[in-house]
C-alpha positions as CSV (number, residue, x, y, z in Angstrom):
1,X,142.2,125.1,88.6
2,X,139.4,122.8,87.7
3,X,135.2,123.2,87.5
4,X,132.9,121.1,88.1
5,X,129.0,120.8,89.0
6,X,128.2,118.7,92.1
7,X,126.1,115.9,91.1
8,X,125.2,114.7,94.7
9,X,122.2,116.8,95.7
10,X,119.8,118.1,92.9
11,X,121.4,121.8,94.0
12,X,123.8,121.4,92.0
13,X,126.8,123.6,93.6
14,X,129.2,124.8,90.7
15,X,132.8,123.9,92.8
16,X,136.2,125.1,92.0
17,X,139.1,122.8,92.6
18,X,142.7,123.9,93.2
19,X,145.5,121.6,94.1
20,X,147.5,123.3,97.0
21,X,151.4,122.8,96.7
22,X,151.5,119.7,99.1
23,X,149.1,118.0,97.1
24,X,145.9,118.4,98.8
25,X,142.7,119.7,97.0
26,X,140.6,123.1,98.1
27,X,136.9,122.7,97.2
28,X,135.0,125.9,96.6
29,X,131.8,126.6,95.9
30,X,130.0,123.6,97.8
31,X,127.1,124.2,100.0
32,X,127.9,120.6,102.2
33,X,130.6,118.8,103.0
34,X,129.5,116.0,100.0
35,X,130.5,118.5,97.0
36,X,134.1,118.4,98.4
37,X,133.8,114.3,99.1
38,X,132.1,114.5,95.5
39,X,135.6,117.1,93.6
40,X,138.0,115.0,95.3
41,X,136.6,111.4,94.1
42,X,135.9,113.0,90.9
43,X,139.8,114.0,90.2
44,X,141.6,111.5,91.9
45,X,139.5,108.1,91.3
46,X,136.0,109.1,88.9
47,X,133.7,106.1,89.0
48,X,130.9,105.0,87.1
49,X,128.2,102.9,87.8
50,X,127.3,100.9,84.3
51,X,124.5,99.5,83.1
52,X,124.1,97.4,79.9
53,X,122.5,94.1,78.3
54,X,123.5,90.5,78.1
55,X,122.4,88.6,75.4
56,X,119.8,85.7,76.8
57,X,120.5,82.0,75.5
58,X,116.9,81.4,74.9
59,X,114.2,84.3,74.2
60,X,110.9,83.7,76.7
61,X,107.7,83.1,74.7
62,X,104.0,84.9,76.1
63,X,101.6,82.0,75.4
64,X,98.5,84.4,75.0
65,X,100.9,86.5,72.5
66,X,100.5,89.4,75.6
67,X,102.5,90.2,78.4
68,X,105.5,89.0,80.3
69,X,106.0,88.9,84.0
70,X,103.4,91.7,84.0
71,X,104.1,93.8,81.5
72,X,102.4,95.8,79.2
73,X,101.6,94.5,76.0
74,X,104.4,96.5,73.4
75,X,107.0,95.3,70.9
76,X,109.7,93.9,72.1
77,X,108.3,93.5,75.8
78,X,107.1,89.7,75.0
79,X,109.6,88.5,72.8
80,X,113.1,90.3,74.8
81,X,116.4,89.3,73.1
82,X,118.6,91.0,76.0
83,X,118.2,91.6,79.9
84,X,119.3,94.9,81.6
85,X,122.0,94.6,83.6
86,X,124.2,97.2,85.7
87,X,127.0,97.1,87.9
88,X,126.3,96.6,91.8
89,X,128.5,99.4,92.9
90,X,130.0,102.0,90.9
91,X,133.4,101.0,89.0
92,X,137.1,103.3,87.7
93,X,136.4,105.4,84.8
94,X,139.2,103.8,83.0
95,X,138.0,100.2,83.3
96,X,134.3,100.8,82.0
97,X,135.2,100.1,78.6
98,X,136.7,96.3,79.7
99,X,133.6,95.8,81.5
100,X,131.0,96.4,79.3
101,X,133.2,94.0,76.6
102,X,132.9,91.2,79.5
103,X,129.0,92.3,79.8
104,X,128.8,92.1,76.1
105,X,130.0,88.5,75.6
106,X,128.3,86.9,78.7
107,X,124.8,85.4,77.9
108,X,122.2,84.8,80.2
109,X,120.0,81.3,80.4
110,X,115.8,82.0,81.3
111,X,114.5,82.5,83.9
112,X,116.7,85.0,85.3
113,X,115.4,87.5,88.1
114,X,115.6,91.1,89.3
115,X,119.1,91.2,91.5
116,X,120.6,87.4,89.8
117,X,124.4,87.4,89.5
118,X,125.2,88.0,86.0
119,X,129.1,88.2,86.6
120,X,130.4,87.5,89.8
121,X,133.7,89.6,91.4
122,X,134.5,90.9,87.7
123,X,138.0,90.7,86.8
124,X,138.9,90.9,91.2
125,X,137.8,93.6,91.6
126,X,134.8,93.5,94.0
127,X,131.9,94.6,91.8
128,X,129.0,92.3,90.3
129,X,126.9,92.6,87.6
130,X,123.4,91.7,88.6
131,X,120.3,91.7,86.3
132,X,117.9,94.5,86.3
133,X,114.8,92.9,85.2
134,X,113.3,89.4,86.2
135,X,112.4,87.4,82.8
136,X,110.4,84.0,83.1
């Protein structure tokens, strides 16, 4: 038997998980029909989405010394090194760590925008890595 608290909703539901002899799961404990979509991803196939930084190729300088793309004014908010990025849709558990190493090593070139494909159909699988920040 396994536990585990329903992330779906902000309710919560605490749902116990048994697998039945022919290999099917029982869900208890949910309060919709999403905690048991929720258990049964969760043993079979857990996904992550992931978020990260790429490394930019060339740093964007604020002329007045203030803000960029409308920000406020704060260290490292002029002068960024990195840009957030995150995966488009959520990818396996087990692959995370493979992804954020192909994250890691890809630099970006300014100006990049909100939603610009970072990495493209990683590794065949279906999922981009778009940026999460527009930097001019």
């Amino acid at each position: 038997m396994s536990e585990l608290t329903c992330i779906v909703c902000p309710i919560g539901c605490a749902l116990s998980i048994r697998e039945n002899a022919d290999g099917t799961l029982a869900v208890s404990g949910n309060r919709c029909p999403r905690g048991v979509a929720y258990a049964v991803e969760e043993l079979r196939s857990p996904k992550r989405m992931v978020t990260a930084t790429c490394r930019l190729v060339s740093a964007p300088a604020c002329a007045d010394g203030g803000s960029l793309s409308g920000t406020t004014s704060q260290p490292g908010l002029c002068d960024p090194r990195r840009v957030p990025v995150r995966s488009n849709v959520p990818c396996p558990k087990e692959r995370v760590p493979e992804m954020l190493a192909a994250i890691y090593a890809k630099t970006v070139q300014v100006p990049v925008r909100c939603g610009d494909l970072v990495i493209e159909n990683w590794m065949g699988t279906g999922i981009d890595v778009v940026a999460s920040r527009s930097l001019e």
